[in-house]
N, C-alpha and C positions, 0 to 999 in steps of 0.2 A: 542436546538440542531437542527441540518441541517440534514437533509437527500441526499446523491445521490444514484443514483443507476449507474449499468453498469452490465448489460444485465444478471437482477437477482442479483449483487450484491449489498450489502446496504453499505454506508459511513456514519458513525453517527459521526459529527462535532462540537464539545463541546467547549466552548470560558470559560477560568477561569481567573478572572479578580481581580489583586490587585490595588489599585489607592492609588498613594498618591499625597494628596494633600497640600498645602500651607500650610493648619494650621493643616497636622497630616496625620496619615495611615487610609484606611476605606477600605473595602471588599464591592466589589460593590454587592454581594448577602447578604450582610447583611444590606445594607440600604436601605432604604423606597423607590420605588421609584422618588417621590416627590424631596426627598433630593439629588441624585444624580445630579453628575456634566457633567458626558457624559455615555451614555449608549453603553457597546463596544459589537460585534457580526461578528461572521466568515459570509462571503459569499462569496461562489464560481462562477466558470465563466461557471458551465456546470452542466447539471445535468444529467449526466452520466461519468462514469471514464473507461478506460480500459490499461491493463495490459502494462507499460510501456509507457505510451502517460501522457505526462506532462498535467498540468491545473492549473489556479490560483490560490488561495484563497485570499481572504481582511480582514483585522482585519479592522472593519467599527467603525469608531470613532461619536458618534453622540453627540457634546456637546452643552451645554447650552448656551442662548448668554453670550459674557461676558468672557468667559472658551476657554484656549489653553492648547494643550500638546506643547512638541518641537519636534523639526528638528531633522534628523542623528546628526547634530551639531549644539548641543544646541547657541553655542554663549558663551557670557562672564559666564553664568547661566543657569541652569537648565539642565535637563533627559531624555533623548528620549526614546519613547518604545519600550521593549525589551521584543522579544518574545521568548519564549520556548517550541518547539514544542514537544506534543507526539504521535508519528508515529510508523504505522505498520514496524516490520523488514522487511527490501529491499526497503523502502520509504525514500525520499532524500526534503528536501528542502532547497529550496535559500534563501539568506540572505533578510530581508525585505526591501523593497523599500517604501522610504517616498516621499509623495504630496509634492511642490513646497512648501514654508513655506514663509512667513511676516516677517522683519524687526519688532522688539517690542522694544521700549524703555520707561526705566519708571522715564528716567532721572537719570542723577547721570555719565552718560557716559557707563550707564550698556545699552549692547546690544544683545537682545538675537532672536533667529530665532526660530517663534512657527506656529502652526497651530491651526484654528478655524475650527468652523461649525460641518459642516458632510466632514469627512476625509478618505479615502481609504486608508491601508500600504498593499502592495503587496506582494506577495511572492509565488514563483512557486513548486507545489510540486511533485515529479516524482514520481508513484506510481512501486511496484516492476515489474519486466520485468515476472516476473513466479508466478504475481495474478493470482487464479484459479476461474474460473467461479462461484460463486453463494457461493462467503466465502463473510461473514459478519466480515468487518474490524472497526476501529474506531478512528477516526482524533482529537486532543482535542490541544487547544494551553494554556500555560501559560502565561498572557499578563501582563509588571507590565508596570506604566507609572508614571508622574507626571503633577499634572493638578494645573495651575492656575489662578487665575482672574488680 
């Protein structure tokens, strides 16, 4: 979890991660992590929040070589990731904005649009206009994706 603050207040930011992959479903807190295909994590663009002043957040995609999610649109194939925010009441966020994405062909005339490496998806979150000074709120995202090589 991430911490911010804003002048005394704490933001505790929890990422919960389902992945599926090509050969099956896996919970990325239940596997080793060795075995994992990308390790996903919030980060923010401030470390501090105040009442009614918008700020980032990234669902940080860090995948193995070899390993892609997709695009807003996927192409002929595949998932893109879909988040599900849980936000303080009077908290708003934007829809996720995805990184620029690769042409991937595996042949066969199937074409699909993915993303490698270390990925940002974006998403603006507007915290409520009547946060009160020195409340301790809590940001968590549900993230499912489809990963594969």
């Amino acid at each position: 979890m991430m911490q911010l603050s804003s002048r005394s207040r704490f933001v505790w930011i929890g990422v919960w991660v389902i992945a599926l992959t090509c050969t099956g479903i896996q919970t990325a807190q239940g596997q080793a992590a060795k075995e994992r295909k990308a390790t996903v994590s919030l980060v923010a663009n401030v470390a501090e929040i105040a009442a009614g002043k918008p700020f980032d957040v990234a669902i940080r995609f860090q995948m193995k070589e070899g390993w892609h999610v997709y695009w807003k649109n996927p192409g002929d194939s595949g998932m893109p990731p879909h988040v599900t925010w849980k936000l303080p009441a009077g908290f708003s966020a934007s829809e996720l904005r995805f990184p620029f994405p690769r042409p991937h062909s595996e042949g066969g005339g199937v074409i699909t649009n993915t993303i490698e490496g270390d990925a940002y998806f974006l998403a603006t979150l507007m915290p409520s206009a009547t946060l009160e000074s020195g409340s301790k709120i809590s940001i968590a995202a549900d993230v499912s994706y489809l990963i594969c090589k």
